[in-house]
N, C-alpha and C positions, 0 to 999 in steps of 0.2 A: 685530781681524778684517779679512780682507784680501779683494779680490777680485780671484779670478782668471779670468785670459780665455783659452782652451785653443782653437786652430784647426787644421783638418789640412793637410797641406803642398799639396795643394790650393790653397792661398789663394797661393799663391807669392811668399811671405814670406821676407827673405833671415834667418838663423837671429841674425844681431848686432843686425839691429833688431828680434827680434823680444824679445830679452833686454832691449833697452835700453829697450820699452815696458811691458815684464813680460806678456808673452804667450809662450804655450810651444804651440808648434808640433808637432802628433801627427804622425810618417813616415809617409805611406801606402806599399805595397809594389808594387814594379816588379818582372815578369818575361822576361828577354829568353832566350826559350828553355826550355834548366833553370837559369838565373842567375837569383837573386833577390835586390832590391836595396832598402835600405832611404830614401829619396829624402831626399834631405839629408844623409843621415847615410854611406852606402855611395855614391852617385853622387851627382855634381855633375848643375844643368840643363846645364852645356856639353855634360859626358861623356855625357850623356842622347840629345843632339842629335847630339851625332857617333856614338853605338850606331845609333841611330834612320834615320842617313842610308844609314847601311852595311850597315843589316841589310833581308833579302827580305822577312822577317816582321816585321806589327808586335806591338810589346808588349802583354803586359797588365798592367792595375792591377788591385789587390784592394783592398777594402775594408777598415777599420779595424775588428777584430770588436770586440766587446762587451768582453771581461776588458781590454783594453788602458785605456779609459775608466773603466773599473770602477775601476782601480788609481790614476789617475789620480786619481778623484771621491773616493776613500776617504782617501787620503790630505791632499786640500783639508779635508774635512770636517773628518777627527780634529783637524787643526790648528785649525780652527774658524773656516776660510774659505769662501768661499761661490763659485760659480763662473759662469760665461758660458760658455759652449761652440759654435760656432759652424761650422757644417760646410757641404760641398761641398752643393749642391741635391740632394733626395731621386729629383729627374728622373733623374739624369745614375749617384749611387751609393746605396748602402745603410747609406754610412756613420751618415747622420742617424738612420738606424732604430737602428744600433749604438750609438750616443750613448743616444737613448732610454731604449734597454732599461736601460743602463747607471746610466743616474740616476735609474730608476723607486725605486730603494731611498732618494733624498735629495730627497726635492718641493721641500724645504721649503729645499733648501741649493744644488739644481745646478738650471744651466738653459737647454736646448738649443734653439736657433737653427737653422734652417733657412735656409740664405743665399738660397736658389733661387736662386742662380747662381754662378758658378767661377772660376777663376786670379783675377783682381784685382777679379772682381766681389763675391768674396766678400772679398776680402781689404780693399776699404775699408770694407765693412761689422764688419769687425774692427775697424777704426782710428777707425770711430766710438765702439765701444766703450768702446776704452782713453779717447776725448774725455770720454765721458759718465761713466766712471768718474773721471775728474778732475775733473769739475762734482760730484763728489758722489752722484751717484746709488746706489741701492741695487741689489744684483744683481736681482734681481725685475724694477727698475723699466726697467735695460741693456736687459733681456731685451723689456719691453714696444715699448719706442721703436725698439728693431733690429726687431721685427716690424712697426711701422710702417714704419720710413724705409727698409725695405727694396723698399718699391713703388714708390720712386723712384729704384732704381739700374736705368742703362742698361750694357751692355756688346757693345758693336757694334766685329766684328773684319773683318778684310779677308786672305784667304787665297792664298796665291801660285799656284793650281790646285786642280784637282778629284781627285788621284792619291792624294792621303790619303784624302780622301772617300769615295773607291771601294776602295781597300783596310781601308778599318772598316767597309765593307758597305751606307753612308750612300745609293751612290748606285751603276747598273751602269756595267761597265767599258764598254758603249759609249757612254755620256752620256760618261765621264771622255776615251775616244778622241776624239771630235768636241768637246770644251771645252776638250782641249790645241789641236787645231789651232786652232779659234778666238782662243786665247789669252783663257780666261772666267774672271776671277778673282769666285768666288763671295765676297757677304759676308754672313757671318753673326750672330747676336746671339742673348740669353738672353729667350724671352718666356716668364713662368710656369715657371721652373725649366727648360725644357726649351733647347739647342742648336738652332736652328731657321737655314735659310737665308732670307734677309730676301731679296738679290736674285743678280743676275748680270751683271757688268758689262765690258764688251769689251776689255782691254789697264788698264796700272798707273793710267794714268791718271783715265779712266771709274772705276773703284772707288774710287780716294780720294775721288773728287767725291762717291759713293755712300754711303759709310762718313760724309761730312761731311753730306750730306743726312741721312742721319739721325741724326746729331747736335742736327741742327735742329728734325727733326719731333718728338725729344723735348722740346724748348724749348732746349735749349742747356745748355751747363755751369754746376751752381753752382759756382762757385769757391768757396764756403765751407763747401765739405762736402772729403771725401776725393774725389781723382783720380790715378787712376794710368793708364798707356802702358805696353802691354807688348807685348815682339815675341818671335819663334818663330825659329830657328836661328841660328847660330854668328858673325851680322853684326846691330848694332846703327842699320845704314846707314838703313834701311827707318823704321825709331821715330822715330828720329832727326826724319826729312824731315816726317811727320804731324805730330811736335811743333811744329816750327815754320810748319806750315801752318794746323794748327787755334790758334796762339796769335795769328800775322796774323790770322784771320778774326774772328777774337774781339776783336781790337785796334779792327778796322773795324767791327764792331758794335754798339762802344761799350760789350762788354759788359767788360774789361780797359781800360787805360787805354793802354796800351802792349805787345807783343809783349813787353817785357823786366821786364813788371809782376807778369809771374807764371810759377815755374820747374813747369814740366812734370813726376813724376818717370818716369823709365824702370826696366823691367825684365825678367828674360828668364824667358817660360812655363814652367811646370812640365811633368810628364811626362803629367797626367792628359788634361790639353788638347791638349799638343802630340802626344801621341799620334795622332789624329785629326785636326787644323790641319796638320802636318807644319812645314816650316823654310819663314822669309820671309813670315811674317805678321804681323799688326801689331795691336793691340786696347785700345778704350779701354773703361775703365770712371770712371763716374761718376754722379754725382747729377743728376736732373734738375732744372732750375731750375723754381720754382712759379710 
């Protein structure tokens, strides 16, 4: 009997690793207009991002309905395995409730996670899974410790403007007017499942320092949980420069031994986030140290 760990592309998971940990990635669906796109599977995140830049309108996501999990969970079962299911925050979609519904027929066999939070914040809480499924754990027991150790993930992102913002209706067009000329890169983070702006800071520089401060005020990075650096449009330049800013700091804090003691990994948002973040943003998720 085997356990398996089911995520939706949400967690923005490249699809080789997601094989190589035995995790199977559900498509959630993009629609740009009357185009509908299976994310992963029909678009790439590049092709995501350059639709994204080029288009007046922004996209929508839908939700993963019920029968999709359904088919999913029935066929785990009849094999006479057991499952992990681990979905986008019930804040942000409805997926989780879809999950739900879906495994009400297997109590006893599937068992749904609620990550309350998104792109990579759900996604290491996935990668603890597959950890803890390797220690042995029972599905049950996966499912119990993600509902724990999930109150210590942080995910604090740093936004190139407020022009997405305002076109997902987050904020009006004349805040987004007077925060370009300012040049006000908002930064945001996942408190309780929900997207929320944390602050607002004047020019690139001021938001990295901001994005690092709270880094701080969470206690700082466990290094020995999952971390991942993810960034937003079509240049890796942006990830990049955070990586080795927050690996210096960490070096000087004693809490790493060395900048080159520990590799960062990068990766580029999905459609769900990027949607609303837009391109040239940059986002860390992690564990907070106890």
């Amino acid at each position: 009997m085997a356990i398996r760990i089911i995520v939706d592309s949400s967690a923005d998971m490249e699809e080789d690793y997601a094989a190589a940990h035995g995790i199977t990635i559900i498509p959630m669906t993009i629609t740009f207009g009357t185009e509908e796109f299976s994310e992963g599977v029909d678009i790439s995140r590049t092709e995501f991002f350059e639709r994204l830049i080029e288009s007046d309108e922004l996209p929508r996501t839908s939700q993963i309905p019920p029968m999709v999990f359904q088919d999913l969970f029935q066929e785990a079962v009849a094999a006479g395995d057991t499952v992990v299911c681990i979905t986008l925050s019930s804040h942000i979609s409805g997926t989780y409730q879809s999950a739900c519904i879906a495994a009400a027929p297997f109590k006893e066999s599937v068992f749904v996670v609620d990550s309350e939070n998104a792109t990579v914040g759900e996604r290491i809480l996935a990668e603890r899974a597959w950890a803890l499924r390797d220690e042995g754990l029972s599905a049950a027991d996966i499912a119990y410790c993600l509902d724990q150790e999930k109150k210590d993930i942080r995910l604090v992102a740093a936004l190139d403007g407020l022009e997405y913002l305002r076109r997902g209706g987050r904020i009006s067009g004349a805040a987004a007017a007077i925060g370009g000329l300012l040049s006000i890169k908002p930064v945001v983070g996942v408190v309780d499942g929900k997207v929320v702006v944390l602050g607002k800071a004047r020019g690139s520089k001021a938001s990295r320092s901001m994005v690092f401060e709270e880094i701080e005020k969470a206690g700082g990075i466990d290094f020995t949980r999952p971390v991942w650096v993810a960034y937003s449009g079509l240049s890796d330049k942006i990830g990049r420069k955070y990586i080795a800013d927050s690996l210096a700091i960490a070096a000087d804090e004693g809490i790493i031994e060395s900048p080159d003691a520990v590799e960062l990994p990068l990766t580029l948002v999905g459609a769900v986030i990027g949607t609303h973040v837009g391109p040239d943003g940059v986002a860390f998720a992690f564990f907070a140290r106890g």
